[in-house]
C-alpha positions as CSV (number, residue, x, y, z in Angstrom):
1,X,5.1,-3.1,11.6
2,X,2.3,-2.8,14.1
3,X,1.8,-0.2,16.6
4,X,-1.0,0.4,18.8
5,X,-3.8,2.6,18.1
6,X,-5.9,4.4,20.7
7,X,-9.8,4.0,19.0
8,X,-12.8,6.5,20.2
9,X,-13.1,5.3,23.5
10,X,-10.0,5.2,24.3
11,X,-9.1,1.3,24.0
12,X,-6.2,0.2,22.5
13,X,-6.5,-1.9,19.6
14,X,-3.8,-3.4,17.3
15,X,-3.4,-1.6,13.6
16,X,-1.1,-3.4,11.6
17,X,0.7,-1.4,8.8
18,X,2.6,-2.1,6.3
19,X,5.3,0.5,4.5
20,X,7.5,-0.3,1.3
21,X,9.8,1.9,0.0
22,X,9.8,2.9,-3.1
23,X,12.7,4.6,-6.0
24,X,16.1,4.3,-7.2
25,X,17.2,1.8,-4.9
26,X,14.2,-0.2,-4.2
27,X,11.2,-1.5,-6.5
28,X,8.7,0.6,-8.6
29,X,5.6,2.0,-6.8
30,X,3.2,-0.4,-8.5
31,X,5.7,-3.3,-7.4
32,X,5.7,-1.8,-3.5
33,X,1.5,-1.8,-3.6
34,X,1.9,-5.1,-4.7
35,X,4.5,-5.8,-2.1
36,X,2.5,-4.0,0.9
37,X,-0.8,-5.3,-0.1
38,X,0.5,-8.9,-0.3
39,X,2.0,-8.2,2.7
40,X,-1.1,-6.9,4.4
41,X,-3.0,-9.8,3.6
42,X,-0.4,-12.7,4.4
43,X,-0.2,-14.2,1.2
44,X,2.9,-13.9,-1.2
45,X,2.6,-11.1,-3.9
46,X,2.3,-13.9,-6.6
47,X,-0.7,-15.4,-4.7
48,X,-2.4,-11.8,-4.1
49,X,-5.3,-13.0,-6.8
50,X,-6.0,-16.4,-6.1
51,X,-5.0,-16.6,-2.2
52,X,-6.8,-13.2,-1.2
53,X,-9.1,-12.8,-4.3
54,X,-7.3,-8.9,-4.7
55,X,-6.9,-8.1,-8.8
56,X,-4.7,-4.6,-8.3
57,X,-5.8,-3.7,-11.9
58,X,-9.5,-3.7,-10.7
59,X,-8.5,-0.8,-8.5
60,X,-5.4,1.2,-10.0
61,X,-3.7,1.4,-12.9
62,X,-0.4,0.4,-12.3
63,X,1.2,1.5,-15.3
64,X,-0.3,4.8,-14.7
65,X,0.8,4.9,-11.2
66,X,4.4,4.6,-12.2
67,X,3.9,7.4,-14.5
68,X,2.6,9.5,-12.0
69,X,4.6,8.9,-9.3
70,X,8.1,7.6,-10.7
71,X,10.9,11.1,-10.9
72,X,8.8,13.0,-8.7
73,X,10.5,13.0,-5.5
74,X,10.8,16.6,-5.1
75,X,7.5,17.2,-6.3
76,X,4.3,16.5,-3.5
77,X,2.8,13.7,-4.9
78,X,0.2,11.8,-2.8
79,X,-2.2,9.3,-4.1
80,X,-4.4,7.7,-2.1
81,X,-6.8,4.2,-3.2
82,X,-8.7,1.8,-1.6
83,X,-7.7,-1.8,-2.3
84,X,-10.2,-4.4,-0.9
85,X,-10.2,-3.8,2.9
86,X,-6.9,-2.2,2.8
87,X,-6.2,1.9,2.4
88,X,-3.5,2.3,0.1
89,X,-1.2,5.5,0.5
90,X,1.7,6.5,-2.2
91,X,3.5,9.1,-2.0
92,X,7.1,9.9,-4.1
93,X,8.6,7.8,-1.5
94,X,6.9,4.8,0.1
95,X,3.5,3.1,0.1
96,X,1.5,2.6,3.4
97,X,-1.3,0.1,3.5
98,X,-3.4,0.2,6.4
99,X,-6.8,-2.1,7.0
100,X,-9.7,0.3,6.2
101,X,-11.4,1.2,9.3
């Protein structure tokens, strides 16, 4: 989705952002970074290495992520990354990617 950010003078410039859900009904939150960041870039989530030259396990442990995040959505869980030029948001719900500003 895009949406327009005001920036510090005032201008409006376009912020595009990119939310996956995440849980029971959707993929795993390792699978929904993959998916936003993919996403984000413009490439397909198989080509996120060699089309956009972003490795996720150089920034996150996926696996871990999972653990941490997976059966927690009563629990405030909020883990926050930067992946290439993209801020990466998950919480027990959803991941927001966002270009890093």
């Amino acid at each position: 989705m895009s949406s327009v950010m005001p920036d510090s003078r005032g201008h409006g410039s376009v912020s595009e952002t990119v939310r996956v859900e995440h849980g029971s009904d959707g993929p795993s939150p390792s699978r929904a970074v993959i998916e936003a960041v993919a996403d984000a870039a413009s490439v397909d989530p198989v080509d996120l290495a060699d089309e956009a030259g972003i490795v996720l396990y150089d920034h996150v442990d996926l696996d871990a992520l999972d653990a941490l995040v997976s059966g927690t959505a009563e629990a405030a869980v909020d883990v926050s990354l930067s992946v290439a030029d993209y801020d990466v948001s998950v919480d027990a719900t959803a991941v927001v990617v966002e270009p890093t500003r």
